[in-house]
N, CA and C atoms as an extended XYZ file, in Angstrom:
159
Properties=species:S:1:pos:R:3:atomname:S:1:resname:S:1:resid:I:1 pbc="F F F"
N      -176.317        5.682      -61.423 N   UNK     1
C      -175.557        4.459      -61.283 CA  UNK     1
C      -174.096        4.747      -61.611 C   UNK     1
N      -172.892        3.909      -60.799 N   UNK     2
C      -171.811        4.533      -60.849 CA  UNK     2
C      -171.293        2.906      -61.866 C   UNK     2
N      -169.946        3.378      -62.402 N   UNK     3
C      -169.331        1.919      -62.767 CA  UNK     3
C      -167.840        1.961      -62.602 C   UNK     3
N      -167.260        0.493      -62.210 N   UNK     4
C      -166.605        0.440      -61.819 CA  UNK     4
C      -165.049        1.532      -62.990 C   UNK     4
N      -164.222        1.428      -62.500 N   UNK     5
C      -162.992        1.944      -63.712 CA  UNK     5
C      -162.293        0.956      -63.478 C   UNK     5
N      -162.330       -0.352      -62.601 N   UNK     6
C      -161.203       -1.316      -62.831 CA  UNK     6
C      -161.183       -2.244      -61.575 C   UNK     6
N      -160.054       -2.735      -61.283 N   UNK     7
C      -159.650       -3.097      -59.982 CA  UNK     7
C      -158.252       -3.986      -59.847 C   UNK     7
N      -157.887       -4.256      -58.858 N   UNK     8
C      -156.400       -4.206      -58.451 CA  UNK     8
C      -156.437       -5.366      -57.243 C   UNK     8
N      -155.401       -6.027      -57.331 N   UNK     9
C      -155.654       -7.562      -56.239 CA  UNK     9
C      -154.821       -6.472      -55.120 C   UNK     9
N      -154.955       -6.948      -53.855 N   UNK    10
C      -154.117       -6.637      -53.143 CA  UNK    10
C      -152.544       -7.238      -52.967 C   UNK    10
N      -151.951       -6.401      -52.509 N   UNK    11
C      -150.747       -7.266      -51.833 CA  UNK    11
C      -149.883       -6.577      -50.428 C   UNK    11
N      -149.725       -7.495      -49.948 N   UNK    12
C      -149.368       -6.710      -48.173 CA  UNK    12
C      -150.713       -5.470      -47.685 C   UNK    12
N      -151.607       -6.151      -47.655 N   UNK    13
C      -152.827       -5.111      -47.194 CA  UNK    13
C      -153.408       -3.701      -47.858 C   UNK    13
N      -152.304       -3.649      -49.479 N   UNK    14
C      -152.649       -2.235      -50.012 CA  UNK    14
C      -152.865       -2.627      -51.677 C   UNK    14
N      -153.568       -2.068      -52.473 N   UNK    15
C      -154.398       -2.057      -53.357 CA  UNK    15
C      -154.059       -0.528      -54.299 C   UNK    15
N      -153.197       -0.995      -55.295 N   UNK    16
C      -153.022        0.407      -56.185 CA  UNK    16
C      -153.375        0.162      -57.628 C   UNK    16
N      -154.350        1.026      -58.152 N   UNK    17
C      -154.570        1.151      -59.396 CA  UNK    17
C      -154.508        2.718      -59.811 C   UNK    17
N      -154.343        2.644      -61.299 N   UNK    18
C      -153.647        3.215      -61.871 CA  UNK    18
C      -155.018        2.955      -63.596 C   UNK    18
N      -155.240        4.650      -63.736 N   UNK    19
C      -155.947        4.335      -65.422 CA  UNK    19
C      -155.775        5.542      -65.298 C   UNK    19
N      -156.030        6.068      -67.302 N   UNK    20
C      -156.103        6.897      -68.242 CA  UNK    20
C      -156.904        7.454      -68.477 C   UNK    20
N      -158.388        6.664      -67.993 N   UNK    21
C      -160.034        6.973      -69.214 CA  UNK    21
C      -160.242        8.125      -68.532 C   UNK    21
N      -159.925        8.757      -67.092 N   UNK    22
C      -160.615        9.985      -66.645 CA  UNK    22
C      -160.914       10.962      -67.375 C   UNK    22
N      -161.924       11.879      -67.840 N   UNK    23
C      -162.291       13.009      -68.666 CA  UNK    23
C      -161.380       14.024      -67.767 C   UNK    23
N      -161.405       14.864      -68.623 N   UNK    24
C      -160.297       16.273      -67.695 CA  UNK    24
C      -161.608       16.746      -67.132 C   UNK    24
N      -161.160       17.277      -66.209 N   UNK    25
C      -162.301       17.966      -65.013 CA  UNK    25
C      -162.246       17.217      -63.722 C   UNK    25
N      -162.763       16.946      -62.998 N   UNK    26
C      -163.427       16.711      -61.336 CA  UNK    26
C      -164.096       15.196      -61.375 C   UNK    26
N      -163.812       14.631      -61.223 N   UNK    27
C      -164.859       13.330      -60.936 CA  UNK    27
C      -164.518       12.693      -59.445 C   UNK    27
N      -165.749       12.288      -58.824 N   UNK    28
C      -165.772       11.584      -58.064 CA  UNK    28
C      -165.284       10.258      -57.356 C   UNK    28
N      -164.290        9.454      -57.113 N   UNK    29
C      -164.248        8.131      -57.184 CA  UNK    29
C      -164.020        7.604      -55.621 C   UNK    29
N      -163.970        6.082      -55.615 N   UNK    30
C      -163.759        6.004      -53.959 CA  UNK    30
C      -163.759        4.418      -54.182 C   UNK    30
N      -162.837        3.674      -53.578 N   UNK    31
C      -162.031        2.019      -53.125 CA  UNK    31
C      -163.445        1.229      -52.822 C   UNK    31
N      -163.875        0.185      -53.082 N   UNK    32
C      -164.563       -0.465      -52.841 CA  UNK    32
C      -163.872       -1.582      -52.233 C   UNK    32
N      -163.976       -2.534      -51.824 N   UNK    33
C      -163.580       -3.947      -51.146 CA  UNK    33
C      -164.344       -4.589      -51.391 C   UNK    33
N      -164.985       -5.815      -51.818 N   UNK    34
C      -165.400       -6.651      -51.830 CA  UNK    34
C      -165.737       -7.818      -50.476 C   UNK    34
N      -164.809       -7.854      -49.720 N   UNK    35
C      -164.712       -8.344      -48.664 CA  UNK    35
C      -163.844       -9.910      -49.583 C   UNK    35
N      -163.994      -10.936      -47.860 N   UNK    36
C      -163.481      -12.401      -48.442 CA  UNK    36
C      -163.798      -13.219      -46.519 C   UNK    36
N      -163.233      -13.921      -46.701 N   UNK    37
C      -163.622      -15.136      -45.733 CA  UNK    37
C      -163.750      -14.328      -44.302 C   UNK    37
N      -162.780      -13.037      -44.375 N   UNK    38
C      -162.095      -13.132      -42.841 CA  UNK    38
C      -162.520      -11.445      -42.906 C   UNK    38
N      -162.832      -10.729      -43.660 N   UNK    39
C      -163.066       -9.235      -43.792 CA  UNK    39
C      -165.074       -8.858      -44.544 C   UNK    39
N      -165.115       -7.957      -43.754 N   UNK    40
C      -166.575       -7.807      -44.934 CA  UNK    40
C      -166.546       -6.783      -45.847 C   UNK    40
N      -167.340       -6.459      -46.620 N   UNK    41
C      -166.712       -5.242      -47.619 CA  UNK    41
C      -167.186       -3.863      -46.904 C   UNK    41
N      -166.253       -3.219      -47.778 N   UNK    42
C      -165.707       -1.928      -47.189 CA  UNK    42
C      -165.557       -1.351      -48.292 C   UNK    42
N      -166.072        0.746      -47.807 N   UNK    43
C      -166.079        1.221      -48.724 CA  UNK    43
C      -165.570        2.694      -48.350 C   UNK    43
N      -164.684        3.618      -49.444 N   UNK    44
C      -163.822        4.564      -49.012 CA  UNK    44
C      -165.296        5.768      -48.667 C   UNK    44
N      -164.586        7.150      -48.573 N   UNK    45
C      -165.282        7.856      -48.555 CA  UNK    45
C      -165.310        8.948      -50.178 C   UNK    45
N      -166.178        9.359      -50.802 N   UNK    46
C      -165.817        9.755      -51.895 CA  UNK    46
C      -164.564       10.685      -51.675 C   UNK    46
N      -164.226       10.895      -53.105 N   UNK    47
C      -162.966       12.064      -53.027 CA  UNK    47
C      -162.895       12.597      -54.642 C   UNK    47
N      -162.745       13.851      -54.431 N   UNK    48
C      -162.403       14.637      -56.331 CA  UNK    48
C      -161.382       14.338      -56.796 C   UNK    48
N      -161.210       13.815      -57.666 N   UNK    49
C      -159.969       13.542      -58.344 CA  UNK    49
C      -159.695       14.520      -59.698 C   UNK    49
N      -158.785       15.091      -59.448 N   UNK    50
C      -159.218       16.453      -60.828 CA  UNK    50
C      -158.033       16.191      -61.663 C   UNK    50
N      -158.317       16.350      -63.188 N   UNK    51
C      -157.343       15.771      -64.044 CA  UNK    51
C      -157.158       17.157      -65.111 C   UNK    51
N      -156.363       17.446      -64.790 N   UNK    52
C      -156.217       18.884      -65.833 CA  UNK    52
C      -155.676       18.887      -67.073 C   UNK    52
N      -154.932       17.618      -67.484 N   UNK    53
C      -155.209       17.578      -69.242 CA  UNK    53
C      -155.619       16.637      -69.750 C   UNK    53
C-alpha cells in the first residue's frame, strides 16, 4: 500500500508540490488527480526520485 506525501490545488492547469520527508535513496512517486465535474481521474506514470542527502 502506497500513501499519499501531500497534495497541491491546481492553478492554470499545473499542480506543484514541494516536501522534505523523502529518505535519501530512490523512491518511487507519481501525480494522482482526483478528477472533478468536467475531468476523470488521472494518474502519472511512476518515476525515481533520488535524494542524495
Amino acid at each position: 500500500m502506497f500513501e499519499p506525501l501531500g497534495q497541491s490545488p491546481m492553478t492554470g492547469g499545473v499542480a506543484t508540490f514541494t516536501t522534505s520527508t523523502l529518505a535519501v535513496g530512490t523512491t518511487k512517486v507519481r501525480a494522482v488527480y482526483e478528477g472533478d465535474l468536467d475531468f476523470i481521474t488521472s494518474m502519472s506514470a511512476w518515476l525515481s526520485q533520488v535524494v542524495d542527502q
